[in-house]
Every structure is written in C-alpha cells, then in structure tokens.
C-alpha positions as CSV (number, residue, x, y, z in Angstrom):
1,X,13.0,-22.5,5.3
2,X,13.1,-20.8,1.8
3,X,9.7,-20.5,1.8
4,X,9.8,-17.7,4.5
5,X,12.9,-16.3,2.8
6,X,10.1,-16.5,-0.8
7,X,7.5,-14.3,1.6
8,X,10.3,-12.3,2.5
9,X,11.0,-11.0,-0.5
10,X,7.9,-10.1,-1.5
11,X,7.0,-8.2,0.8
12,X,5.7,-4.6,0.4
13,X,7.9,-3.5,2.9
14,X,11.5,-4.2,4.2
15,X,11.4,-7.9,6.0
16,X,14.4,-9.1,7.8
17,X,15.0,-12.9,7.9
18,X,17.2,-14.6,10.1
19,X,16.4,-18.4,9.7
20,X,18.6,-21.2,9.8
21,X,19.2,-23.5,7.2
22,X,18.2,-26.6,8.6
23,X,15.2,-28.7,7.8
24,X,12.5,-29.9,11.1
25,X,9.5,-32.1,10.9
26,X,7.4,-30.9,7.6
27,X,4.5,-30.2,10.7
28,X,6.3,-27.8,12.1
29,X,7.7,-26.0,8.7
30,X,4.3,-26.1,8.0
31,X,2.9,-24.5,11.0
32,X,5.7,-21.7,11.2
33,X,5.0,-20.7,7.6
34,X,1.6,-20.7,8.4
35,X,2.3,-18.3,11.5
36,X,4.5,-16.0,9.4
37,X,2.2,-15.5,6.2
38,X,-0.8,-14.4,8.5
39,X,1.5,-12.9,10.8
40,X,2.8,-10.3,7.7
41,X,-0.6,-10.7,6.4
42,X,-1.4,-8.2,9.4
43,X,1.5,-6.6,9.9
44,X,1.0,-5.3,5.6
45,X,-2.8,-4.7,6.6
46,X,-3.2,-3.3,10.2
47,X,0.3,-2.2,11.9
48,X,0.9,0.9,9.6
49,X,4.3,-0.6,9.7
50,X,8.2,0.3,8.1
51,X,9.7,-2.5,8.8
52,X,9.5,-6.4,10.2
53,X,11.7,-9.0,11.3
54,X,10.9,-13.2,11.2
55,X,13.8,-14.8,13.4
56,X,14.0,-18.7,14.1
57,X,15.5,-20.7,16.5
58,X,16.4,-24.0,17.9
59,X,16.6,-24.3,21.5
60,X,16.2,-26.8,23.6
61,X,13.9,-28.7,21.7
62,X,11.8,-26.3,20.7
63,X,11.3,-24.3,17.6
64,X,11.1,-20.9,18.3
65,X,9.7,-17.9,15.9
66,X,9.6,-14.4,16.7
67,X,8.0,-11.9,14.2
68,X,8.2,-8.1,15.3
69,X,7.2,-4.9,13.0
70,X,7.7,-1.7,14.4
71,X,3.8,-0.3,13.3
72,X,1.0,0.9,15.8
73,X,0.3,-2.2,17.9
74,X,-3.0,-2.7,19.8
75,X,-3.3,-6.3,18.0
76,X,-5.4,-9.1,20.1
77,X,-6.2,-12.5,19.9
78,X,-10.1,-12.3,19.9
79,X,-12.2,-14.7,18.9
80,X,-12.8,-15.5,15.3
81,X,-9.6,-13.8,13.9
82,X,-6.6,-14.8,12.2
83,X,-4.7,-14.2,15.2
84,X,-6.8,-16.5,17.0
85,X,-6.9,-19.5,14.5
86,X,-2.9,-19.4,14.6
87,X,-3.2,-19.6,18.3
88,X,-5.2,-23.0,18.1
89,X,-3.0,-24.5,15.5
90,X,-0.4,-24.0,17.4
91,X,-2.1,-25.0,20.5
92,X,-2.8,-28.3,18.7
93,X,0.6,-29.4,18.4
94,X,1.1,-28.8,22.0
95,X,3.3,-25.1,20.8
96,X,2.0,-22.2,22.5
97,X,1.7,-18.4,20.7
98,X,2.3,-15.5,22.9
99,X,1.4,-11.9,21.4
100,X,2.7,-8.5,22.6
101,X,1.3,-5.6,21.1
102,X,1.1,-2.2,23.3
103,X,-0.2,0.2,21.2
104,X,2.4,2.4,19.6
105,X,4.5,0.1,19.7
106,X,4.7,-2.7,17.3
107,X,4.0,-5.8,17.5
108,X,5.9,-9.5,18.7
109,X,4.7,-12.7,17.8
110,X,6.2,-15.5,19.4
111,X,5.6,-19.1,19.0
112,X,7.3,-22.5,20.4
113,X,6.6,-25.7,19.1
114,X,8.1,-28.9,20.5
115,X,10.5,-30.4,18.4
116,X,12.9,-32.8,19.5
C-alpha cells in the first residue's frame, strides 16, 4: 500500500509505517486508506501528538490495521464524527473498528476487515 507509505511521508509529524507489500481486494485498500487518512487527519488535529504508527497485517483472513499516536487521548466515536463514519464503513463490509483512547494516553485505532 504506497498510498499509506505517500500519507506517511507527508505527514507533519514523524509516522512510522510497517505495511506489507502485498496487494488485497481494491475494497479493502480502499477502506484502510480511508481509515488511515482520517485516522491522521485527527491524530495532526486533536491528539497534540509526537509521533504515530500505521501497522498492517494479514491474519487469518482478516486485514488488520492498527494506528497509535502517543498525544492526549479522550477521542470517541459519537455520533456525526469522522470517527463515527469510519466505524460504519467499516461495519458495512462486515470489518469491525475498535477505538482505545484513555486520556493521556494516546490513541489505538484498530480495524479488521474480512479478507480471504
């Protein structure tokens, strides 16, 4: 996914990338890059962060991203957020987004999607 690596690089802060090579359906590329540009979208906005890390993984048939910062935390999923629209997409191709943010902190992301 070069297109993460692309964000990556661009980012206002330092953004570690650990992201395999190899290509998976174009709806779940496209869903994951969705996740992580509103994921850092916040994390450059709202975490008064240093640093974050996107990390991707294969197992067991799912796709599996995880995107930390190390900023304030206290981030939710309410209604009619970012957050929250990331949650249905997901949802909608039966992945499920799980966020843990205690404040002080930071902030995880994680996201499985099927994908066989």
């Amino acid at each position: 996914m070069t297109a993460v690596e692309a964000l990556a690089e661009r980012a206002p802060l330092p953004v570690a990338v650990d992201v395999p090579a190899q290509r998976w359906p174009q709806e779940a590329q496209l869903a994951l890059y969705y996740v992580v540009t509103e994921g850092l979208a916040n994390v450059y906005r709202h975490a008064g962060a240093s640093r974050a890390e996107i990390r991707i993984t294969h197992f067991r048939g799912k796709l599996i991203l995880e995107l930390s910062d190390d900023g304030r935390g206290g981030a939710g999923l309410m209604a009619r957020t970012g957050l929250r629209g990331l949650q249905d997409r997901v949802g909608a191709l039966g992945g499920t987004l799980v966020l843990y943010s205690p404040r002080d902190a930071g902030t995880r992301l994680t996201v499985e999607l099927p994908c066989a």
